[in-house]
Phi, psi and omega in degrees: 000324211273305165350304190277359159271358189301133177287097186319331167305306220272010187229354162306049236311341186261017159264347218266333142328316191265317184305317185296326186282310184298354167262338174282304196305326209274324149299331161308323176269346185277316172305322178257008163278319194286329175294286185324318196266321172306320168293333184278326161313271167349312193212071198263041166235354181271113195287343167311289189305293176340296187316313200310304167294290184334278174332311203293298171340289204273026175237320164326323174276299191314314166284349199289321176294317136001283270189013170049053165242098197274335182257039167252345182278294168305328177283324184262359169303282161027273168285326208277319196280358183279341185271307173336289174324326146273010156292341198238011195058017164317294208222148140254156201296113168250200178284326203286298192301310201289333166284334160288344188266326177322302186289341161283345166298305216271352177289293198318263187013293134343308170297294147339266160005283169298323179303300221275345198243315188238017184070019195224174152236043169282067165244130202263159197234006186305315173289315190297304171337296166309323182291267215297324190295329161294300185319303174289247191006309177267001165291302158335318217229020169062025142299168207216150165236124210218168199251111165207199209257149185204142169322129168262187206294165126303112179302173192245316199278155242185121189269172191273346190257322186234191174256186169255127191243184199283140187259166158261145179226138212247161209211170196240127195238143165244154175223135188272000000 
């Protein structure tokens, strides 16, 4: 089934050189990227290490953009431009940004993936997007982004001893 989704770039036999190279190095670069954000939590004033990620963001996007695969292009756009911003001292780094470039790590991931196994990118990125596309929006605009609790859905079904009751689930809120 996956097949019939297939992405004509990624299947083109006088492509198929450059897709193979652009799925190892793109591992290659996922693998140090994944080192790299763990460091960067850590050591979130060292502009070396920042260039560092930054750079990985843009040369993904850039073959990915290449090789027509727009929502591994969008999701690393994304990221790429949140990082600009701590590149240029716009923001400094918190837990909210970092849980957002993570979560555009664990997309590319993903993404990958589906290129290299079904030749596709039928993974959907609309929530990650939207997640980063708020996140630059409130940055932009001096919004603070701040973390709190909001109801999760309410079950419908009933143990034979209790009701269910509502749990919180914690969510990322922005405020301007």
């Amino acid at each position: 089934m996956a097949e019939l989704n297939q992405n004509p770039m990624l299947i083109d036999p006088d492509m198929k050189e450059i897709v193979e190279s652009f799925i190892v190095e793109t591992k290659e670069i996922l693998e140090k990227l994944d080192v790299d954000l763990v460091e960067m939590e850590k050591r979130p004033d060292d502009n070396e290490l920042l260039n560092s990620v930054f750079r990985h963001f843009h040369t993904i996007k850039g073959t990915s953009s290449f090789l027509g695969l727009d929502k591994l292009t969008g999701v690393t756009h994304k990221g790429e431009d949140i990082l600009n911003k701590l590149r240029r001292g716009e923001v400094h780094l918190n837990s909210s940004i970092m849980d957002s470039l993570l979560g555009a790590y664990d997309k590319m991931k993903s993404l990958l993936f589906s290129i290299e196994e079904y030749q596709n990118e039928d993974i959907d990125v609309e929530e990650t997007i939207n997640e980063l596309s708020i996140l630059i929006s409130s940055l932009e605009n001096g919004g603070v982004v701040v973390e709190t609790k909001k109801p999760a859905k309410k079950s419908k079904k009933k143990s034979a001893k209790t009701e269910e009751v509502n749990s919180t689930k914690e969510t990322k809120e922005i405020v301007n």
